[in-house]
TIFIMI-59865 format. One record per residue (C-alpha): residue in one letter; x, y negated, z negated. Coordinates in nm, 3 decimals, padded with zeros to 5 digits. Last residue first. Layout:
+--------+---------+---------+---------+
! residu !    east !   north !      up !
+--------+---------+---------+---------+
!      A !       X !       Y !       Z !
...
+--------+---------+---------+---------+
END
This chain:
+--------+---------+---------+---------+
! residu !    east !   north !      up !
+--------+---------+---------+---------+
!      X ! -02.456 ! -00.935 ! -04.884 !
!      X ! -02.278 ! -01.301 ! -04.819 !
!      X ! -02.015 ! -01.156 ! -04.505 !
!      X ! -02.326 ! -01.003 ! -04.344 !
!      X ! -02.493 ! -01.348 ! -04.315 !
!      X ! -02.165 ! -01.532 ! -04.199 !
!      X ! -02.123 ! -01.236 ! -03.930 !
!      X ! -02.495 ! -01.277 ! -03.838 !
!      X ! -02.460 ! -01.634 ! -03.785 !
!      X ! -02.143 ! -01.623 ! -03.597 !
!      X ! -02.252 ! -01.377 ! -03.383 !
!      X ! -02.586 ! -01.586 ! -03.302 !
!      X ! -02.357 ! -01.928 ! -03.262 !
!      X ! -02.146 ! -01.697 ! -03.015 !
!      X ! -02.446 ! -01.539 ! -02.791 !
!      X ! -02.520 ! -01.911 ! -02.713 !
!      X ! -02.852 ! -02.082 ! -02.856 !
!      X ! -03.090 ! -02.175 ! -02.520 !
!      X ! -03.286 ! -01.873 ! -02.571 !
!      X ! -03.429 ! -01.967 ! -02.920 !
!      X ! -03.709 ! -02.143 ! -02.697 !
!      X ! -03.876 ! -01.802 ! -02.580 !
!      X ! -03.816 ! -01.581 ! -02.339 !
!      X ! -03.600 ! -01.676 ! -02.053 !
!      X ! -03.229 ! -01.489 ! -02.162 !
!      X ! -03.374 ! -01.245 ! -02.396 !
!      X ! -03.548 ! -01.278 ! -02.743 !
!      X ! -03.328 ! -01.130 ! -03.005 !
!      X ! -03.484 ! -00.746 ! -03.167 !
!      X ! -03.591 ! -00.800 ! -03.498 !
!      X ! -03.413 ! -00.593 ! -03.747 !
!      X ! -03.106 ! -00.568 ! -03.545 !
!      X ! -02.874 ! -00.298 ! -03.629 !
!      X ! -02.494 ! -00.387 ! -03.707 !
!      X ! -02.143 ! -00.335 ! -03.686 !
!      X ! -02.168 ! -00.004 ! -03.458 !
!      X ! -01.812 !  00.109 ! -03.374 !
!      X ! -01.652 !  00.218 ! -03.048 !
!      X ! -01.324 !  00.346 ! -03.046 !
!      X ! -00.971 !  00.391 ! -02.849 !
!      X ! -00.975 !  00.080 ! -02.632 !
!      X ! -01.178 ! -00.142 ! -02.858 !
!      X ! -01.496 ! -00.212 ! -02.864 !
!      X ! -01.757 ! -00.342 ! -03.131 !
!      X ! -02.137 ! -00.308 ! -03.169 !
!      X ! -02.472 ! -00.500 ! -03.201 !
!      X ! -02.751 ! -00.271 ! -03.203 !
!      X ! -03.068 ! -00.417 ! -03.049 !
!      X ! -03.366 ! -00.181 ! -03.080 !
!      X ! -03.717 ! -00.155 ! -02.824 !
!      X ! -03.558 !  00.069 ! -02.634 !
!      X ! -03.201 !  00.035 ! -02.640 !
!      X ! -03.036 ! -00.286 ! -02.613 !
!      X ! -02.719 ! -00.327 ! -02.657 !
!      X ! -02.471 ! -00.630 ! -02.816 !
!      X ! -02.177 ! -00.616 ! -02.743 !
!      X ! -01.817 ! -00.764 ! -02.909 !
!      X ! -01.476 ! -00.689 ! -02.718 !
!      X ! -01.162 ! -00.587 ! -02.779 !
!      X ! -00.865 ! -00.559 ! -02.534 !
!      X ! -00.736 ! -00.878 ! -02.470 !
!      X ! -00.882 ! -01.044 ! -02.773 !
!      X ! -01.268 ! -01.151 ! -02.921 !
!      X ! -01.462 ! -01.079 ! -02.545 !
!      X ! -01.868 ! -01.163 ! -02.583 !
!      X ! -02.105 ! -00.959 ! -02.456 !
!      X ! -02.464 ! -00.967 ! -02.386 !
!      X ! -02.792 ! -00.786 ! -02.315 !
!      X ! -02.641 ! -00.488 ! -02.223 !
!      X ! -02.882 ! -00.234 ! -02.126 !
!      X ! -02.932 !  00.142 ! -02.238 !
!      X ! -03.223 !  00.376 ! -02.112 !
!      X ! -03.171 !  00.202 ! -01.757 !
!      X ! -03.187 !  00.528 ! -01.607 !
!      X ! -02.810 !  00.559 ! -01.664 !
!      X ! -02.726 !  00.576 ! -01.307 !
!      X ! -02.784 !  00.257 ! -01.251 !
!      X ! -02.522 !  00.147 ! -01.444 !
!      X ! -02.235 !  00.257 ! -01.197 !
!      X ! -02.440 !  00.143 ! -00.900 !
!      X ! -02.438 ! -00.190 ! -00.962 !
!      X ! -02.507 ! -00.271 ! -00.629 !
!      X ! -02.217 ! -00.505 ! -00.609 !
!      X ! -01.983 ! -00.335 ! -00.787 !
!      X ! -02.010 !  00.004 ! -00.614 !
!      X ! -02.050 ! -00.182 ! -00.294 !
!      X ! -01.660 ! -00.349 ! -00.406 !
!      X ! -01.542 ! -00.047 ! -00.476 !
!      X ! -01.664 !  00.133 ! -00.156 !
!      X ! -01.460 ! -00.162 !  00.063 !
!      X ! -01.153 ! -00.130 ! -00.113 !
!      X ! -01.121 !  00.238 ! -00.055 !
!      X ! -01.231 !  00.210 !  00.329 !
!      X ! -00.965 ! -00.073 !  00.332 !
!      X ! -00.699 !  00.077 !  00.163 !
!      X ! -00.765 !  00.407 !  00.421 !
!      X ! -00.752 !  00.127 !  00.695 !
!      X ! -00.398 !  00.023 !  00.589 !
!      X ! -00.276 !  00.384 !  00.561 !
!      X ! -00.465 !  00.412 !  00.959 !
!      X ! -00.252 !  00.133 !  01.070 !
!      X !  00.110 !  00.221 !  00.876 !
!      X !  00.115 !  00.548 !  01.046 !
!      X ! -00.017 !  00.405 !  01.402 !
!      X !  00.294 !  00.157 !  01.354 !
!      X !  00.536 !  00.397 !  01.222 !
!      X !  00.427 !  00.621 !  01.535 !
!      X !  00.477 !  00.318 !  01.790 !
!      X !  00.788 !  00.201 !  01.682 !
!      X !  00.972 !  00.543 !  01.638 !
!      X !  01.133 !  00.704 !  01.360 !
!      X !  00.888 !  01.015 !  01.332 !
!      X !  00.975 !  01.048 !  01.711 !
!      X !  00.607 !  01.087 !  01.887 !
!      X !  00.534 !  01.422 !  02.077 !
!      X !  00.572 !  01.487 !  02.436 !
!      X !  00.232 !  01.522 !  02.611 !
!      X !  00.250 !  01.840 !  02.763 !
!      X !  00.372 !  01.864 !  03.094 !
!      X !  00.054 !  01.865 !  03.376 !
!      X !  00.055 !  02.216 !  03.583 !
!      X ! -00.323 !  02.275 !  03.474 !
!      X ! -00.232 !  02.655 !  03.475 !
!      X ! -00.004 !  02.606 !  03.165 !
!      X ! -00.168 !  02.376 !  02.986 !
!      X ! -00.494 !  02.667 !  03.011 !
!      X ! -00.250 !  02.889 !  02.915 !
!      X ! -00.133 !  02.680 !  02.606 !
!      X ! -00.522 !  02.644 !  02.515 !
!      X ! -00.561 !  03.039 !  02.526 !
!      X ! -00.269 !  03.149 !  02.364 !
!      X ! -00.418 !  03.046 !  02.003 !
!      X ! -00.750 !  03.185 !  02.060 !
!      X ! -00.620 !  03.480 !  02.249 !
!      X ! -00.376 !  03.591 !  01.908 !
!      X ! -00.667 !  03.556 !  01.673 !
!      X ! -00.883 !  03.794 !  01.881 !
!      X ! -00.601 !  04.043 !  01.931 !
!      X ! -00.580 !  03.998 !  01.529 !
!      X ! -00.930 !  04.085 !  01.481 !
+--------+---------+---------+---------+
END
């Protein structure tokens, strides 16, 4: 095994060897051209990186992969970090809260909210409905 090891690393520097061409010399790590192919193929790898992101995003492949079990149907943002959605799962609409450490149901629908298309009641904004049910939840 080792004799074997020790041709296949001889063999390519023989066959340099009996070709009678020098060996390429190697690049300076402080030269012109090697920083530039350096800095070339970092800038692609960006690119390559960049480039899958934004197919991720576009395809919506993240939510995909749920099954489409769980939708959101609409969100509104209430500070930097915290946001107000409302999900639909099945045939149930539970509106919840997020914030970066915890989610937290505030409410189950007892008639689901007509989507974006269906119906006239479509044209109200997702605010005057959160307002609404905040002002009806704030009486009980």
């Amino acid at each position: 095994m080792r004799r074997l090891l020790f041709i296949a690393i001889l063999l390519p520097q023989l066959a340099l060897a009996q070709s009678g061409e020098p060996p390429a010399a190697p690049l300076e790590p402080i030269s012109s051209p090697y920083l530039l192919k350096l800095t070339g193929g970092l800038m692609l790898v960006v690119l390559v990186i960049f480039l899958l992101a934004w197919l991720v995003k576009r395809f919506n492949l993240a939510q995909q992969a749920h099954g489409g079990l769980i939708r959101i149907v609409a969100g509104v943002s209430i500070g930097t970090r915290d946001r107000i959605v409302l999900l639909q799962v099945g045939n149930e609409q539970i509106l919840v809260g997020l914030t970066p450490g915890r989610i937290e149901k505030l409410h189950t629908l007892a008639e689901p909210l007509p989507l974006a298309g269906e119906g006239a009641q479509a044209t109200n904004s997702f605010a005057d409905k959160i307002n609404r049910l905040m002002g009806d939840r704030g009486s009980s």
